[in-house]
PAMI-581527 format. One record per residue (C-alpha): residue in three letters; x, z, y. Coordinates in nm, 2 decimals. Layout:
N
@dovo:ALA | c1:X | c3:Z | c2:Y
...
//
This chain:
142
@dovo:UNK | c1:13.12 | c3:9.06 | c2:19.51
@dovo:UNK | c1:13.13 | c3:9.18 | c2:19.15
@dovo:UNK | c1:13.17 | c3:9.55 | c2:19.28
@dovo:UNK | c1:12.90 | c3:9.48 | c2:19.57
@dovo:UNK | c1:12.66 | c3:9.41 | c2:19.22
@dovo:UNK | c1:12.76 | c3:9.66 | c2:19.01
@dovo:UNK | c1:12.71 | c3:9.93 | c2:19.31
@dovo:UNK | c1:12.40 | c3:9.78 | c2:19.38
@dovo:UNK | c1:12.27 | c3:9.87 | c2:19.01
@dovo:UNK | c1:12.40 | c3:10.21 | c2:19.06
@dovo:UNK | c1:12.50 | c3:10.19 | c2:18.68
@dovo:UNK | c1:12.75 | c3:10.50 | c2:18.62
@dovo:UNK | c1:13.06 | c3:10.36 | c2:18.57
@dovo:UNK | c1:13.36 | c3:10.57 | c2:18.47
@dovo:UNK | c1:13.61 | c3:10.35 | c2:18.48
@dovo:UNK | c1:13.69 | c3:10.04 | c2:18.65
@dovo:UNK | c1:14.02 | c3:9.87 | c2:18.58
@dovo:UNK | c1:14.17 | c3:9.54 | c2:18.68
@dovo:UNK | c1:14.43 | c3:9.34 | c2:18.61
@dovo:UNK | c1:14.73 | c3:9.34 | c2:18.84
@dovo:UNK | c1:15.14 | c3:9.26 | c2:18.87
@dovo:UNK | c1:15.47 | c3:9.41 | c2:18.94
@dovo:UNK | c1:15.52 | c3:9.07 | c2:19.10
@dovo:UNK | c1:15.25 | c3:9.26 | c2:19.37
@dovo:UNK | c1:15.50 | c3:9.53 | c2:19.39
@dovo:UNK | c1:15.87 | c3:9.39 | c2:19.32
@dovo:UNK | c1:15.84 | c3:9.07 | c2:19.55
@dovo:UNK | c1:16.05 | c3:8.78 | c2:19.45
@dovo:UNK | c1:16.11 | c3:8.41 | c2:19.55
@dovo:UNK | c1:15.89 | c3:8.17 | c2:19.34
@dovo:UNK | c1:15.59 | c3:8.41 | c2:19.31
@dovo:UNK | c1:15.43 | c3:8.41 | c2:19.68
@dovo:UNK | c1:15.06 | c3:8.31 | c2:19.57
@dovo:UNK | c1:15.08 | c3:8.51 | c2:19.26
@dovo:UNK | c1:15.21 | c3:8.79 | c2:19.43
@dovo:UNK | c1:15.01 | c3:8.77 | c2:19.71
@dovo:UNK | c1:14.68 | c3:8.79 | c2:19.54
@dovo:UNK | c1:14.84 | c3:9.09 | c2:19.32
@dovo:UNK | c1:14.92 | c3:9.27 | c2:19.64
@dovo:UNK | c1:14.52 | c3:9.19 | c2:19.77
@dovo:UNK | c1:14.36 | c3:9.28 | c2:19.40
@dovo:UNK | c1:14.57 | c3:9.65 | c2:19.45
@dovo:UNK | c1:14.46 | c3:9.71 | c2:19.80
@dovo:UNK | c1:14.06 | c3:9.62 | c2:19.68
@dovo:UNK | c1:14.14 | c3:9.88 | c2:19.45
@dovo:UNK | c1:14.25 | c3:10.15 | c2:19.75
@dovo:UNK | c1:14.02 | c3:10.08 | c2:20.01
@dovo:UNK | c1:13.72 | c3:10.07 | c2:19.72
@dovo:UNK | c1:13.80 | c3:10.40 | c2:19.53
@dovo:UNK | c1:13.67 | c3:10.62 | c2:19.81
@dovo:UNK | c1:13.31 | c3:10.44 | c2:19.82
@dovo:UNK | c1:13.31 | c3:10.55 | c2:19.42
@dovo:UNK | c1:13.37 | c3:10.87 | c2:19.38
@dovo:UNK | c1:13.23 | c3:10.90 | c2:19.07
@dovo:UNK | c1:13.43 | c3:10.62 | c2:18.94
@dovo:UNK | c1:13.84 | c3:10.62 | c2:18.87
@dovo:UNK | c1:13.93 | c3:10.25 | c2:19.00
@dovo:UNK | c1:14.29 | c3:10.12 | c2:18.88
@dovo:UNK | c1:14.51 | c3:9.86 | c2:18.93
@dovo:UNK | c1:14.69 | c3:9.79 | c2:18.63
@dovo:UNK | c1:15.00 | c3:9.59 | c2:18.52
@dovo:UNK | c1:15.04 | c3:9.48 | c2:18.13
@dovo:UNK | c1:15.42 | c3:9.44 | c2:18.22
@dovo:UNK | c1:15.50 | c3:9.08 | c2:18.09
@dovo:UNK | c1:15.32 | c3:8.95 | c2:17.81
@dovo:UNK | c1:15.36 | c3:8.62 | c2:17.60
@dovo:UNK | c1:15.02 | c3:8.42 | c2:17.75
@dovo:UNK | c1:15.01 | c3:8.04 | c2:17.84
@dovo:UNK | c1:15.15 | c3:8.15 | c2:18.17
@dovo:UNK | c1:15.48 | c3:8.22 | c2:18.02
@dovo:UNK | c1:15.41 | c3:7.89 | c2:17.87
@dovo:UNK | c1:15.40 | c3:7.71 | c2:18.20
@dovo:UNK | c1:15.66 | c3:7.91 | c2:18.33
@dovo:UNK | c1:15.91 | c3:7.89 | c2:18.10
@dovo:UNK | c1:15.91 | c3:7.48 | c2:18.11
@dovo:UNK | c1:16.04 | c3:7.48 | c2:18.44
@dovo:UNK | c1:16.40 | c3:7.37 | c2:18.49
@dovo:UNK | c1:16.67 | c3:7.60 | c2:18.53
@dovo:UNK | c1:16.69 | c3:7.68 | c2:18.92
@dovo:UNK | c1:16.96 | c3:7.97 | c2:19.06
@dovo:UNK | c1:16.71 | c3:7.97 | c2:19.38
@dovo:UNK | c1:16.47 | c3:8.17 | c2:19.11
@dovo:UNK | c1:16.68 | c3:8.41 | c2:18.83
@dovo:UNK | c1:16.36 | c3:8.57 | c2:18.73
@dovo:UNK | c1:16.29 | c3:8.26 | c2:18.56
@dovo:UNK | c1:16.61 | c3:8.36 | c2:18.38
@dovo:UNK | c1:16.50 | c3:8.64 | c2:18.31
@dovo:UNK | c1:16.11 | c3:8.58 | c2:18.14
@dovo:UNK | c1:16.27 | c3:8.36 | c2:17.94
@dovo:UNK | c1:16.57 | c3:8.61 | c2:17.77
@dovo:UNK | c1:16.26 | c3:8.81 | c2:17.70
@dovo:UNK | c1:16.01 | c3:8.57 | c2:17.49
@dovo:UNK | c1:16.02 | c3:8.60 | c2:17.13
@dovo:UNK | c1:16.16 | c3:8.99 | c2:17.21
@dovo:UNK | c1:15.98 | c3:9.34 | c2:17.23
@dovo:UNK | c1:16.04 | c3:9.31 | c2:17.58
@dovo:UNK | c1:15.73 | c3:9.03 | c2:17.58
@dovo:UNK | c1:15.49 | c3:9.08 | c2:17.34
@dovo:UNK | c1:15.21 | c3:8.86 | c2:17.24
@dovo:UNK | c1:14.86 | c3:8.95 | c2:17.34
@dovo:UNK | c1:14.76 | c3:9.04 | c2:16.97
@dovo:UNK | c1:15.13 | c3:9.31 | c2:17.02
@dovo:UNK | c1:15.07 | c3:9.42 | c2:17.34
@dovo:UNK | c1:14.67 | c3:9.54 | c2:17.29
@dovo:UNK | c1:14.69 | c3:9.84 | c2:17.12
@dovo:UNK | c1:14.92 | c3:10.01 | c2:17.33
@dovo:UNK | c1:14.75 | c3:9.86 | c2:17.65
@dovo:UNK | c1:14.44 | c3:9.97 | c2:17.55
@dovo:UNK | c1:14.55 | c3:10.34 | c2:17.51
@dovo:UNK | c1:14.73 | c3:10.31 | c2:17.82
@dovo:UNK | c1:14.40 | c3:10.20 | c2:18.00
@dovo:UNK | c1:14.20 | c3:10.47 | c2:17.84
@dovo:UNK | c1:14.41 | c3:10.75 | c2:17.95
@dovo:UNK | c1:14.45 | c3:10.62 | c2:18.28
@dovo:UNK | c1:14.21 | c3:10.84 | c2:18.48
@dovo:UNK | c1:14.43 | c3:11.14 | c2:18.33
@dovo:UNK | c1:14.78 | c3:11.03 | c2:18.40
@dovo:UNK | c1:14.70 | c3:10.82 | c2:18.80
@dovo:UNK | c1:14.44 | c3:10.93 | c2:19.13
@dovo:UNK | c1:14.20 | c3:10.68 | c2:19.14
@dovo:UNK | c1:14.23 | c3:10.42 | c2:19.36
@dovo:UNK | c1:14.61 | c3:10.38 | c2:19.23
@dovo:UNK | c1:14.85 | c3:10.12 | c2:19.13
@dovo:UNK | c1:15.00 | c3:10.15 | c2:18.78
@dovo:UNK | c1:15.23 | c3:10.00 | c2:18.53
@dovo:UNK | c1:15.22 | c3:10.04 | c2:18.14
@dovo:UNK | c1:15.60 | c3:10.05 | c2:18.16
@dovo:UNK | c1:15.58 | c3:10.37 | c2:18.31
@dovo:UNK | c1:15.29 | c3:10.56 | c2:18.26
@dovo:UNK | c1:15.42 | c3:10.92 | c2:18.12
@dovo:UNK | c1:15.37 | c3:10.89 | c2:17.74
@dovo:UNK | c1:15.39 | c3:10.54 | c2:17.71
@dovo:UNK | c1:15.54 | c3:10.37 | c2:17.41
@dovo:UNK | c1:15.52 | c3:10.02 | c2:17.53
@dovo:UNK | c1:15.87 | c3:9.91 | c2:17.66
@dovo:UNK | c1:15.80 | c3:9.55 | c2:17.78
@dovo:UNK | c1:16.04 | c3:9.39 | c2:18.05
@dovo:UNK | c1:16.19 | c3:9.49 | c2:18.38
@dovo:UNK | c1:16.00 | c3:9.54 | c2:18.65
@dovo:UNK | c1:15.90 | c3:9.25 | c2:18.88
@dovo:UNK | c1:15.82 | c3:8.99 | c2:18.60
@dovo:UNK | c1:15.49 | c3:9.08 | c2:18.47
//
């Protein structure tokens, strides 16, 4: 709906970026509804890049960052059914999982050079944009 508006205004736009996974990408057991609605926020961004050619659309993953998420996350019990629980938590309080306030400058420079480095319409992750200096996590957890 939001895009449906903004077109509507015909505002020029030169970049539209939202916020996206490699949970939508690297599918793992625990994260169907988050991954799910990753997956759908990346394809919104493929099937709508074509009606804005004058726009680069991109879906874009932070790689995991230490939010209230990881918070709610990391409380749960121990499980073997679901190691990358394991794993999130062997990476808080690390480089690997920065803090919001740790992870912005470098995000922010990743976002702005994002029409340069992906097509429009694409999928990408900080972790391994060409250039990037933010090493956060293994893919699939953020």
């Amino acid at each position: 709906m939001i895009l449906d508006v903004l077109q509507e205004l015909r505002i020029p736009i030169r970049q539209i970026v939202m916020i996206s996974s490699s949970a939508a990408v690297h599918l793992q057991r625990g994260w169907g509804g988050y991954a799910l609605s990753k997956a759908a926020l990346n394809a919104l961004v493929h099937l709508a890049a074509p009606e804005w050619p004058q726009t680069h659309l991109c879906a874009f993953a932070p790689g995991p960052i230490d939010t209230s998420m990881q918070d709610q996350l990391c409380s749960l019990p121990p499980d073997p059914l679901y190691p990358s629980l394991d794993r999130l938590r062997a990476r808080r309080g690390t480089a690997e999982m920065p803090d919001g306030d740790e992870a912005a400058p470098a995000l922010l420079d990743a976002i702005w050079r994002l029409p340069e480095l992906v097509p429009t319409g694409s999928y990408a992750d900080v972790r391994t944009l060409p250039g990037n200096q933010n090493s956060t996590g293994a893919a699939g957890t953020g």
